[in-house]
Gaussian input, Z-matrix of N, CA and C with variables (Angstrom, degrees):
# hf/3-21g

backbone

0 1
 N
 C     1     B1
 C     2     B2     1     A1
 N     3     B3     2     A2     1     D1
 C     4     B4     3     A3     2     D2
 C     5     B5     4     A4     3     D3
 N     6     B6     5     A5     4     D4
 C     7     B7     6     A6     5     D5
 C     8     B8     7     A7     6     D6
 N     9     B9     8     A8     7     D7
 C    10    B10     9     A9     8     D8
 C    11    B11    10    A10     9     D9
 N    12    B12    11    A11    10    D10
 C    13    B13    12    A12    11    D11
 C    14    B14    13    A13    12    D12
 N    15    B15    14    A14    13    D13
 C    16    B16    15    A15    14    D14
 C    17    B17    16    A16    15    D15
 N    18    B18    17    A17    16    D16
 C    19    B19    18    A18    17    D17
 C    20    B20    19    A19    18    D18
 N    21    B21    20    A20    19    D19
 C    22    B22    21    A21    20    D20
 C    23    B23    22    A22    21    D21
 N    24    B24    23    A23    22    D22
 C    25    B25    24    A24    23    D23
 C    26    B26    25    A25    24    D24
 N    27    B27    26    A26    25    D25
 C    28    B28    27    A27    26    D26
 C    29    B29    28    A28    27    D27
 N    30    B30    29    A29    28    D28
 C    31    B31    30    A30    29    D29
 C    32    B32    31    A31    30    D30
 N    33    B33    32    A32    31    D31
 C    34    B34    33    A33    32    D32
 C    35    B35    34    A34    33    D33
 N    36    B36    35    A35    34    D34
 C    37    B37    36    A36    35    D35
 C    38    B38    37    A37    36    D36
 N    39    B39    38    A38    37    D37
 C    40    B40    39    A39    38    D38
 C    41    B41    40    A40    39    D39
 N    42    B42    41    A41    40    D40
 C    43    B43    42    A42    41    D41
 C    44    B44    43    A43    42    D42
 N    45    B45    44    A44    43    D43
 C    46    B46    45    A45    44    D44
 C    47    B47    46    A46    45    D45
 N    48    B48    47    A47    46    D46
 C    49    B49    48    A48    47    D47
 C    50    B50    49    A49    48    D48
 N    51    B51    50    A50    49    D49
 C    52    B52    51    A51    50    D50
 C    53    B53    52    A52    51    D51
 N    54    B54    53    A53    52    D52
 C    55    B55    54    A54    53    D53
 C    56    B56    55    A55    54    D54
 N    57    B57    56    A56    55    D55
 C    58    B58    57    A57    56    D56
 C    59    B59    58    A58    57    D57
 N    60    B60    59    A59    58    D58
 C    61    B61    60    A60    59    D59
 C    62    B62    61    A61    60    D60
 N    63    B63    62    A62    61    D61
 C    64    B64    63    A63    62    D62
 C    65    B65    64    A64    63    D63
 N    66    B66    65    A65    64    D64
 C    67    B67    66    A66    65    D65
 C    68    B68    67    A67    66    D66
 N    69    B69    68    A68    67    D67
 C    70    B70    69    A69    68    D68
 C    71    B71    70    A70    69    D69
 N    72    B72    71    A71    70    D70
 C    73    B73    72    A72    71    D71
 C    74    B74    73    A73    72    D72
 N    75    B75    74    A74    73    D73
 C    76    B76    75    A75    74    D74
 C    77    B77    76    A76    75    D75
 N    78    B78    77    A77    76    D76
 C    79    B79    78    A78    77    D77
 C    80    B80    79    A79    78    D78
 N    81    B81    80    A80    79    D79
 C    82    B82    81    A81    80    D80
 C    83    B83    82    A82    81    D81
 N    84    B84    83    A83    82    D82
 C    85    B85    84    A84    83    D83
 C    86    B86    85    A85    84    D84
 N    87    B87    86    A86    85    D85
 C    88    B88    87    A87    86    D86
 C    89    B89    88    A88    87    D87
 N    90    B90    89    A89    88    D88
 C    91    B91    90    A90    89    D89
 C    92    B92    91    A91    90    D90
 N    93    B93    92    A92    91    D91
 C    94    B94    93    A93    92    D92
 C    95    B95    94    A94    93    D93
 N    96    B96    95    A95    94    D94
 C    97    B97    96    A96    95    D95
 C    98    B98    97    A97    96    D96
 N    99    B99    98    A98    97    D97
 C   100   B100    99    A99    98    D98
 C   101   B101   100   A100    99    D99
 N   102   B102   101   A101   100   D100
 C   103   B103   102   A102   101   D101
 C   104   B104   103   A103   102   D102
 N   105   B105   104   A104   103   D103
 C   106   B106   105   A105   104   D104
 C   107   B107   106   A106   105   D105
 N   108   B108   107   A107   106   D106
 C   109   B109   108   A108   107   D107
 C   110   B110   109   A109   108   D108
 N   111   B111   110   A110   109   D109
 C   112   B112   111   A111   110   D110
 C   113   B113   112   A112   111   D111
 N   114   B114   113   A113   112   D112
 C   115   B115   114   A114   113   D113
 C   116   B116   115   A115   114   D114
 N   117   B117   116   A116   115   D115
 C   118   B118   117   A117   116   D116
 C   119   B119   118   A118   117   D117
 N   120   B120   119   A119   118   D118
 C   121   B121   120   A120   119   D119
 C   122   B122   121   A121   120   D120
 N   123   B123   122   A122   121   D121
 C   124   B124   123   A123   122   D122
 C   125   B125   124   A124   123   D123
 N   126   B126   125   A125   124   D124
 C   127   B127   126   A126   125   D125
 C   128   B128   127   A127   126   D126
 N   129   B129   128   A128   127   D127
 C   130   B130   129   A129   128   D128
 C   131   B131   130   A130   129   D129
 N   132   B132   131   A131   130   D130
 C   133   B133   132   A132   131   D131
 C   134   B134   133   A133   132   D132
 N   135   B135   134   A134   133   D133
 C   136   B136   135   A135   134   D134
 C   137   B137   136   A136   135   D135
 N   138   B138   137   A137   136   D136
 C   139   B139   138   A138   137   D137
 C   140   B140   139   A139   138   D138
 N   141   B141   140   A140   139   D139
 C   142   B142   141   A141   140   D140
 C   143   B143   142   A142   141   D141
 N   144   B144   143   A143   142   D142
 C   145   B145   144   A144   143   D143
 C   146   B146   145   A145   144   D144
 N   147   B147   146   A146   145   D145
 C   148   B148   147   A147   146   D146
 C   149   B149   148   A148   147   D147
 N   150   B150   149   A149   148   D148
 C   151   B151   150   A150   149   D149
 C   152   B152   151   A151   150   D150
 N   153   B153   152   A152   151   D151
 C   154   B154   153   A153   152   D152
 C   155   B155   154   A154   153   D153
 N   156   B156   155   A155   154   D154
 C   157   B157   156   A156   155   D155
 C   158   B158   157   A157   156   D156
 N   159   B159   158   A158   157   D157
 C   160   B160   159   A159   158   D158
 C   161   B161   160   A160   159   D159
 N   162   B162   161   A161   160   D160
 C   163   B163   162   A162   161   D161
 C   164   B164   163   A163   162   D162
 N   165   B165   164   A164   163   D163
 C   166   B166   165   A165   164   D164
 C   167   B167   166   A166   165   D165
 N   168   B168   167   A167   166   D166
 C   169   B169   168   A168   167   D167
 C   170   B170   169   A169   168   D168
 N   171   B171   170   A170   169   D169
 C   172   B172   171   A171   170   D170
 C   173   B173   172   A172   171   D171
 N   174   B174   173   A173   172   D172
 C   175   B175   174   A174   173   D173
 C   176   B176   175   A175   174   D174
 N   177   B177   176   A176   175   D175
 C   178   B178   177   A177   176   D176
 C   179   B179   178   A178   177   D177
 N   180   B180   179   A179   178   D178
 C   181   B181   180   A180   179   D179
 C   182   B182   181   A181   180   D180
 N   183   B183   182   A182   181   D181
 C   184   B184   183   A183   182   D182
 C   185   B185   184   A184   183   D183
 N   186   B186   185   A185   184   D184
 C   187   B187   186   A186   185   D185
 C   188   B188   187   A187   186   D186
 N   189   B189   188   A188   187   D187
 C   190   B190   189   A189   188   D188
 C   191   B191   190   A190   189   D189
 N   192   B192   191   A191   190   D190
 C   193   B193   192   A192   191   D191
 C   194   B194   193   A193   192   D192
 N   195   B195   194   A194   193   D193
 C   196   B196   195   A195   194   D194
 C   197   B197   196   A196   195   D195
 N   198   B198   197   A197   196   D196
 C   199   B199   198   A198   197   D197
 C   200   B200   199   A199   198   D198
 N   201   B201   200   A200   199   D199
 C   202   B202   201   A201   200   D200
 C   203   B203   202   A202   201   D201
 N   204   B204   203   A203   202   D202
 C   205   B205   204   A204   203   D203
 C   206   B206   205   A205   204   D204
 N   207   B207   206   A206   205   D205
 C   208   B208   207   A207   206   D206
 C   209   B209   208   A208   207   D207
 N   210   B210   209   A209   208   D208
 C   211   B211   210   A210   209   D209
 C   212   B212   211   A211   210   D210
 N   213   B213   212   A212   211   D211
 C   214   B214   213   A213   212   D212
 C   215   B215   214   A214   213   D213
 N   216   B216   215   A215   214   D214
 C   217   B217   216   A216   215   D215
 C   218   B218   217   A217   216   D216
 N   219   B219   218   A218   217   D217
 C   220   B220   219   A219   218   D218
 C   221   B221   220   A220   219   D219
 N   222   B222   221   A221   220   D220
 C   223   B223   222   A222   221   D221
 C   224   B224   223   A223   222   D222
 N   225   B225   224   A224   223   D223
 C   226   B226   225   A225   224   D224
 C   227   B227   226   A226   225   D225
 N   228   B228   227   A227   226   D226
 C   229   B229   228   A228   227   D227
 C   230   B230   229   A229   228   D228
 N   231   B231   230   A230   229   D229
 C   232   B232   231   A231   230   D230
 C   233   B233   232   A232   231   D231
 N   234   B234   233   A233   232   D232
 C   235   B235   234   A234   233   D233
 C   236   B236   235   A235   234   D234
 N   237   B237   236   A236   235   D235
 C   238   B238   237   A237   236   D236
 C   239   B239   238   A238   237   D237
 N   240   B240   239   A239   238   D238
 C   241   B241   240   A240   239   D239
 C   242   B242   241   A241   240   D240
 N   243   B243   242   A242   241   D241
 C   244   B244   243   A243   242   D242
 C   245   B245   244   A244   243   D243
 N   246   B246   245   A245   244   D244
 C   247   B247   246   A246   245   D245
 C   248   B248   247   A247   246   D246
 N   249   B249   248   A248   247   D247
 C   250   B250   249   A249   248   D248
 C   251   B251   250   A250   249   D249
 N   252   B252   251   A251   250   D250
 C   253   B253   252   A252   251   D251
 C   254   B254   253   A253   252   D252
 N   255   B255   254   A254   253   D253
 C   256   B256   255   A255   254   D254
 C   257   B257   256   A256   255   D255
 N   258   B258   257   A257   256   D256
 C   259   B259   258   A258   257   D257
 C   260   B260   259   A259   258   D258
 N   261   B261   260   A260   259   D259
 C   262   B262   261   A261   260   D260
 C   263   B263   262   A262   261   D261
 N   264   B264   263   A263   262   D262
 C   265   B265   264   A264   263   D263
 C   266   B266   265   A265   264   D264
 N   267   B267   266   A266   265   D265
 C   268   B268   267   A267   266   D266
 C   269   B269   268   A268   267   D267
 N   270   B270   269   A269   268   D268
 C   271   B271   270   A270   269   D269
 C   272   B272   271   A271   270   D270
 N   273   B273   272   A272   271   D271
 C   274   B274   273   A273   272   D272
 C   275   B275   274   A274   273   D273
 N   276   B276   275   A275   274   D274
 C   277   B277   276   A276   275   D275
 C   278   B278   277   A277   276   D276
 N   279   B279   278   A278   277   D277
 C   280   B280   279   A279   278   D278
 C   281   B281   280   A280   279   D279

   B1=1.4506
   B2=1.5251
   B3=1.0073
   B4=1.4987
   B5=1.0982
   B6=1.5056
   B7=1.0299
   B8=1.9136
   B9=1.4902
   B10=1.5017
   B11=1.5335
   B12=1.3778
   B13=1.4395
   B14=1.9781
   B15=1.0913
   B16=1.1308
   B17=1.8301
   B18=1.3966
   B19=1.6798
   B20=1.1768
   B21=1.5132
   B22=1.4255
   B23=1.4986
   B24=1.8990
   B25=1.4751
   B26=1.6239
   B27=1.0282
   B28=1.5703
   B29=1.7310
   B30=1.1090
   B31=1.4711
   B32=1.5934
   B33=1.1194
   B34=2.1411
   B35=1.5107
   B36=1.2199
   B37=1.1154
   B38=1.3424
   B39=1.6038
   B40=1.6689
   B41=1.8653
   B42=1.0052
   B43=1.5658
   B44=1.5975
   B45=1.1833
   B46=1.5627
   B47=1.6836
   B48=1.5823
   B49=2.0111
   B50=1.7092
   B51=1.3422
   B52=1.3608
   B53=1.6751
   B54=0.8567
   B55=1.9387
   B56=1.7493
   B57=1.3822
   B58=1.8145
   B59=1.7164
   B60=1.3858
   B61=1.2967
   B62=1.9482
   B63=1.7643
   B64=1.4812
   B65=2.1786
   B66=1.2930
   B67=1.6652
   B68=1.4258
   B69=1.8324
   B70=1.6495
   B71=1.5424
   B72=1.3332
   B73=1.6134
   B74=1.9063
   B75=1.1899
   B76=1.2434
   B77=1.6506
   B78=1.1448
   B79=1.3516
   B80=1.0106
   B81=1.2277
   B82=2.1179
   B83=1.4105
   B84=1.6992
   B85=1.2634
   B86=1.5883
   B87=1.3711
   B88=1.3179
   B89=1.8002
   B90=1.1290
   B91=1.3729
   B92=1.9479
   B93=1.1196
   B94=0.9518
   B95=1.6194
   B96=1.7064
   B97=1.4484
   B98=1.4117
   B99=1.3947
   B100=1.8373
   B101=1.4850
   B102=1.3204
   B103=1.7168
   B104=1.9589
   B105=1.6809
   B106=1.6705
   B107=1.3814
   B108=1.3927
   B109=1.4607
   B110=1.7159
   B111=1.7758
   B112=1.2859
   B113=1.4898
   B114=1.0775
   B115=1.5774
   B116=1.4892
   B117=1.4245
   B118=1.7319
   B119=1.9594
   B120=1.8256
   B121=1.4075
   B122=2.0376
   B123=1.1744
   B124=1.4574
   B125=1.1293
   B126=1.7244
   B127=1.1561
   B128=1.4088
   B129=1.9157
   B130=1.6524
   B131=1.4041
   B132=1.2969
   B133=1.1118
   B134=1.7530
   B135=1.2166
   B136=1.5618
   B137=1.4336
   B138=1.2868
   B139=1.3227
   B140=1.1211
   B141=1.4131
   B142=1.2521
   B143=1.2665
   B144=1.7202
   B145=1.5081
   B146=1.2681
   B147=1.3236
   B148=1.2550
   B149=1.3345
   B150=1.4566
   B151=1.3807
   B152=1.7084
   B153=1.2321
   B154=1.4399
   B155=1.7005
   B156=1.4570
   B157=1.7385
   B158=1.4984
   B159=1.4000
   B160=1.3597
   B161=1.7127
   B162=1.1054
   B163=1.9126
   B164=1.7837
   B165=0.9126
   B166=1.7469
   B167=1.4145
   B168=1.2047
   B169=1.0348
   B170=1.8285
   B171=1.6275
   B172=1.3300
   B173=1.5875
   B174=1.7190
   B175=1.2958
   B176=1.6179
   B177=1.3112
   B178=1.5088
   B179=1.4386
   B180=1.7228
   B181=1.4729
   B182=1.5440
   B183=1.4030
   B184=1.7754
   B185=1.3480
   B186=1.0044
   B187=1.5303
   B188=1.6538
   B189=1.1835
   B190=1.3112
   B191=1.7582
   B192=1.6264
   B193=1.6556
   B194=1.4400
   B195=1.3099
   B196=1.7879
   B197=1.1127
   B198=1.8305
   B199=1.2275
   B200=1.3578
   B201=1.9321
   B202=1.1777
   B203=1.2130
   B204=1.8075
   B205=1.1259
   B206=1.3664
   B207=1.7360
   B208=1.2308
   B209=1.8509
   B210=1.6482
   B211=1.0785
   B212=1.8732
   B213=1.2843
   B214=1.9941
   B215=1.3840
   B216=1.4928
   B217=0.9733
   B218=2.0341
   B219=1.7184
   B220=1.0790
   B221=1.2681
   B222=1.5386
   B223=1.6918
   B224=1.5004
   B225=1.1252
   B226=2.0477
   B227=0.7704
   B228=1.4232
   B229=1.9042
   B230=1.2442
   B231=1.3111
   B232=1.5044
   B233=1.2418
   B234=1.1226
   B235=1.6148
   B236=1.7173
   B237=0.9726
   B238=1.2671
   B239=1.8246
   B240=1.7940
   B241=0.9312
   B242=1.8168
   B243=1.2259
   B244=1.0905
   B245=1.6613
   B246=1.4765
   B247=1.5238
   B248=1.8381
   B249=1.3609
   B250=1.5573
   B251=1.2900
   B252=1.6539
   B253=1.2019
   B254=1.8983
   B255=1.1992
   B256=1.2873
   B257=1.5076
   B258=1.0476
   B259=2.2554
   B260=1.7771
   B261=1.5786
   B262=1.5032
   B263=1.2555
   B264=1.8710
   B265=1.3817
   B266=1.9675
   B267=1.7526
   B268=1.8904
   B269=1.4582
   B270=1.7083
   B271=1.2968
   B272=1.6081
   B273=1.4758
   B274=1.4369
   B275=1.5221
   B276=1.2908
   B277=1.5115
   B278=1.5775
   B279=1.3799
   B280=1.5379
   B281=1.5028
   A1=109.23
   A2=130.24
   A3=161.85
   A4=112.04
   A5=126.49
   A6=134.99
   A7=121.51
   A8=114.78
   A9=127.44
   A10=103.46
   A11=127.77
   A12=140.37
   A13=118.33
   A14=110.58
   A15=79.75
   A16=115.64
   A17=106.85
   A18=128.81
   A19=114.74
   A20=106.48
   A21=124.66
   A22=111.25
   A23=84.35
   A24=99.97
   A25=110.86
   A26=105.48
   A27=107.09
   A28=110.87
   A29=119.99
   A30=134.73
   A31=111.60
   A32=106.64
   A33=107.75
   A34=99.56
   A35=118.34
   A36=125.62
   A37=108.08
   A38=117.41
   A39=130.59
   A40=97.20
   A41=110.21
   A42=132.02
   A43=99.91
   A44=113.74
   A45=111.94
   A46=110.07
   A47=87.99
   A48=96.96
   A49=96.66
   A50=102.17
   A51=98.30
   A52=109.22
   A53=115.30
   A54=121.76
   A55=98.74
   A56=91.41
   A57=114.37
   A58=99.79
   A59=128.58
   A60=108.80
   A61=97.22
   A62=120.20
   A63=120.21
   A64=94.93
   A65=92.38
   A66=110.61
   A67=125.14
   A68=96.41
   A69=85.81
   A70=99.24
   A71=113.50
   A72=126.32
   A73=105.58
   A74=130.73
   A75=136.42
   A76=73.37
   A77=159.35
   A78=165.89
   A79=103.33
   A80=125.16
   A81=123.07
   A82=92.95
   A83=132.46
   A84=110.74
   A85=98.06
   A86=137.16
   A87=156.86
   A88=98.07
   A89=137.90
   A90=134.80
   A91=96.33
   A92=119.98
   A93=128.50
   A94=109.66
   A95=106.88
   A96=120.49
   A97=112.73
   A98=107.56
   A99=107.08
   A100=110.44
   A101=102.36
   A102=106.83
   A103=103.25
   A104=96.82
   A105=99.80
   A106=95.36
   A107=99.32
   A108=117.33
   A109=96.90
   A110=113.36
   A111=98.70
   A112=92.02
   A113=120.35
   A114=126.78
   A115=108.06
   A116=96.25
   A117=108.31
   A118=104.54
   A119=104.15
   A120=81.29
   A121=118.27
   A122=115.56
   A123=110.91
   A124=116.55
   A125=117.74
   A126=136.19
   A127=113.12
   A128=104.23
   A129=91.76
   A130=101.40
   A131=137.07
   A132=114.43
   A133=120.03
   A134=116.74
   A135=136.56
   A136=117.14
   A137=138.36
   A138=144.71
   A139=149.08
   A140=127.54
   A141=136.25
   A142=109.79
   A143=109.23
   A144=104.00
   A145=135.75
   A146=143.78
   A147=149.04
   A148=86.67
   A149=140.81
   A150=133.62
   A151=103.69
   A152=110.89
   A153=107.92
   A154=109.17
   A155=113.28
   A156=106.23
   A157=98.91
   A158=106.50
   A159=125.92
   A160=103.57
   A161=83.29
   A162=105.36
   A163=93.79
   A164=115.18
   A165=141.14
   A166=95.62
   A167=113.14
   A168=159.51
   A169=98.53
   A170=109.58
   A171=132.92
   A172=126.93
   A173=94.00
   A174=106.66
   A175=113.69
   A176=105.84
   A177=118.25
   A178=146.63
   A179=98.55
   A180=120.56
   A181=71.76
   A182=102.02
   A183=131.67
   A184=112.17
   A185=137.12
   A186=141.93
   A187=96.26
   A188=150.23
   A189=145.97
   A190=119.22
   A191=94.86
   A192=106.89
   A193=83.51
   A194=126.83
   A195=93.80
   A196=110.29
   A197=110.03
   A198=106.61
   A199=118.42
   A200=125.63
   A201=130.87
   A202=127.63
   A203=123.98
   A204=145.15
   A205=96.56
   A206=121.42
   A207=130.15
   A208=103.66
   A209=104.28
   A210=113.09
   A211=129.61
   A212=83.18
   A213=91.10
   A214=92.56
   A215=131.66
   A216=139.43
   A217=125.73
   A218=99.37
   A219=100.17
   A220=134.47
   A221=119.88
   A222=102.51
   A223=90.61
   A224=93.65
   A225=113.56
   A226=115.15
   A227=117.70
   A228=151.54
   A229=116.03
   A230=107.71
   A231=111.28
   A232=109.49
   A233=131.15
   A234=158.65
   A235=91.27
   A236=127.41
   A237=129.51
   A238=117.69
   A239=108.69
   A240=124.29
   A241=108.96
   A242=116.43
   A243=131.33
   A244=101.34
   A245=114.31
   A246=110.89
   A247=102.49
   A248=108.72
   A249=120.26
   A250=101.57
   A251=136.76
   A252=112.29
   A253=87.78
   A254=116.38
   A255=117.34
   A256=116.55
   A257=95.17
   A258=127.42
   A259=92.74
   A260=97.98
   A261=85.51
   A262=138.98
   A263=107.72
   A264=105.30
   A265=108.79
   A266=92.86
   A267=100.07
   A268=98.10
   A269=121.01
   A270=115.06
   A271=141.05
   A272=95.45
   A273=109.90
   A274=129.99
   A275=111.75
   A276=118.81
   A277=94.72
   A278=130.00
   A279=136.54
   A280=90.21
   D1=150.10
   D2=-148.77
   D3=-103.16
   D4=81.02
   D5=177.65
   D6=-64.81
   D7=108.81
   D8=-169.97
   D9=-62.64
   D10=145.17
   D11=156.35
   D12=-117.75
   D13=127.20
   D14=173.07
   D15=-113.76
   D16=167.18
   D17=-163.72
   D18=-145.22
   D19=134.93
   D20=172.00
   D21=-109.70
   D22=153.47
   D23=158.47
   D24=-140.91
   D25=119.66
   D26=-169.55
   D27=62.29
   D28=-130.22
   D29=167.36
   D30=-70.14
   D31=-18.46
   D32=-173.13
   D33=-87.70
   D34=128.97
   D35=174.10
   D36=-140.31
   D37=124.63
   D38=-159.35
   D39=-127.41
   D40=175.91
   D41=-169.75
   D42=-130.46
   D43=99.87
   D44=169.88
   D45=-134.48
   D46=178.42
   D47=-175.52
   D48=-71.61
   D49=151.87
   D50=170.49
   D51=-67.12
   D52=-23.47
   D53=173.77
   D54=-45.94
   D55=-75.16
   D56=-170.86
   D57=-53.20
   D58=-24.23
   D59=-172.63
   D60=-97.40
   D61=-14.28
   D62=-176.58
   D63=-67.59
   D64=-66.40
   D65=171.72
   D66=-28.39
   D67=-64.92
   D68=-163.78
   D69=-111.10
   D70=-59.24
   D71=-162.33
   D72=-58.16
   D73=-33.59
   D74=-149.63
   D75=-84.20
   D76=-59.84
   D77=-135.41
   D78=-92.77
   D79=-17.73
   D80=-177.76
   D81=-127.25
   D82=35.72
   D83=141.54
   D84=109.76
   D85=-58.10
   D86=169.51
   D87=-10.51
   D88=161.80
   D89=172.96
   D90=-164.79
   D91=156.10
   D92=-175.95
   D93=-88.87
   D94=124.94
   D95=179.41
   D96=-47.30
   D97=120.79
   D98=178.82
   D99=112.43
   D100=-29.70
   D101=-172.29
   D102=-74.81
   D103=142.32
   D104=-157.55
   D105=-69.07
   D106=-175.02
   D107=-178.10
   D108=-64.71
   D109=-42.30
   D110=-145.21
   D111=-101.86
   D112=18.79
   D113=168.75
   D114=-80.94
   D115=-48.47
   D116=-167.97
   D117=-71.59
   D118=-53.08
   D119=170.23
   D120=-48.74
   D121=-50.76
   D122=-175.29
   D123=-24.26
   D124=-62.55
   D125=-152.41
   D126=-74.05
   D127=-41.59
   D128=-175.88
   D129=-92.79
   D130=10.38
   D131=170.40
   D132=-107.12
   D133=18.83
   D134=143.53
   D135=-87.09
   D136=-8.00
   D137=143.48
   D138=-77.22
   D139=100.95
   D140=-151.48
   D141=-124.93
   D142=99.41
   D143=169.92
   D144=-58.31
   D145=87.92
   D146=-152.10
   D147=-60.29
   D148=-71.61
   D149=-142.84
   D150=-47.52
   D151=-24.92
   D152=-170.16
   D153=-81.81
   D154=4.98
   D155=177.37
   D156=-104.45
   D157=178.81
   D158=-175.03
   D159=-113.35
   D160=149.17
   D161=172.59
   D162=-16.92
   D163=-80.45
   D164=-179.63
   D165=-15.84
   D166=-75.92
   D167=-162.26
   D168=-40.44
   D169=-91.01
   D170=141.88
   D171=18.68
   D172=-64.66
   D173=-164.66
   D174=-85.66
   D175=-7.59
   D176=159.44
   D177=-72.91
   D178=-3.78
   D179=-152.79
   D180=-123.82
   D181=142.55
   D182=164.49
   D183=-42.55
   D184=138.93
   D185=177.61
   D186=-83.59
   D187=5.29
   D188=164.39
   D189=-102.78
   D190=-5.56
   D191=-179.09
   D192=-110.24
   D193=-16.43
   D194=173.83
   D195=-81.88
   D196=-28.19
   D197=-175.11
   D198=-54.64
   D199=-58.55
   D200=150.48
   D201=5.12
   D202=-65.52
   D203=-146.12
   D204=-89.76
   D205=-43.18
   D206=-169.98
   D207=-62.42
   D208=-52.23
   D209=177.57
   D210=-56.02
   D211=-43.25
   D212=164.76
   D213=-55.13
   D214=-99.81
   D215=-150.63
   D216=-45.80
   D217=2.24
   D218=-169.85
   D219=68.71
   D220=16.44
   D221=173.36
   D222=-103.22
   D223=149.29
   D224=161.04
   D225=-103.11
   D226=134.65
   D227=164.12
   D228=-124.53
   D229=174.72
   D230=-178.36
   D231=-78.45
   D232=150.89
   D233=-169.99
   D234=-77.71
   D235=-61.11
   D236=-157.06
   D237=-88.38
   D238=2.64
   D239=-162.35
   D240=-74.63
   D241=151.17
   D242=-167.09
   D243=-84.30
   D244=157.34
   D245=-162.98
   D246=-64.54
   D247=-55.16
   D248=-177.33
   D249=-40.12
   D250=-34.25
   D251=-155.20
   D252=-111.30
   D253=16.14
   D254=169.34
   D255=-89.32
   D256=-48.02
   D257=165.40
   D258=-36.88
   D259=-66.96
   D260=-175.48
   D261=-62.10
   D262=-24.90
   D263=-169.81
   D264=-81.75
   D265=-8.57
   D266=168.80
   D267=-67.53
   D268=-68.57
   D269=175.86
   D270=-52.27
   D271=18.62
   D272=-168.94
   D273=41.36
   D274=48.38
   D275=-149.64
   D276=-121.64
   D277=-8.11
   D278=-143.19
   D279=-77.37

């Protein structure tokens, strides 16, 4: 059974799996209730929403941090895939 956490963002405060808050919520800002100020700066500022860069952008970042990023966020690609066609599946272009 599925142990609940709960997390804010601003005034919204929801009850999720700690999975669902690593996956989805930690990526839209959400931080876990209780966690310090200087925890939370730490945390979001090692997080970098890729979807929000451009092609340009993309091709500057390590092909093992997209991989990373791909992997937090749950989409699957091929393991063996080349960076450009990694770029695309951020730019939703795959």
């Amino acid at each position: 059974m599925s142990q609940f956490i709960k997390v804010k963002k601003g005034d919204r405060e929801i009850r999720v799996t700690e999975k669902a808050f690593r996956v989805v919520y930690s990526a839209f800002g959400y931080h876990k209730i209780g966690e310090s100020e200087a925890e939370l700066t730490t945390s979001q500022s090692n997080q970098v929403d890729l979807f929000d860069l451009s092609r340009e952008e993309l091709e500057k970042v390590k092909k093992d941090e997209i991989k990373a990023f791909l992997d937090n966020e749950g989409i699957q690609y091929n393991d063996s895939a080349l960076k450009p066609e990694l770029i695309n599946i951020v730019l939703g272009e795959d």
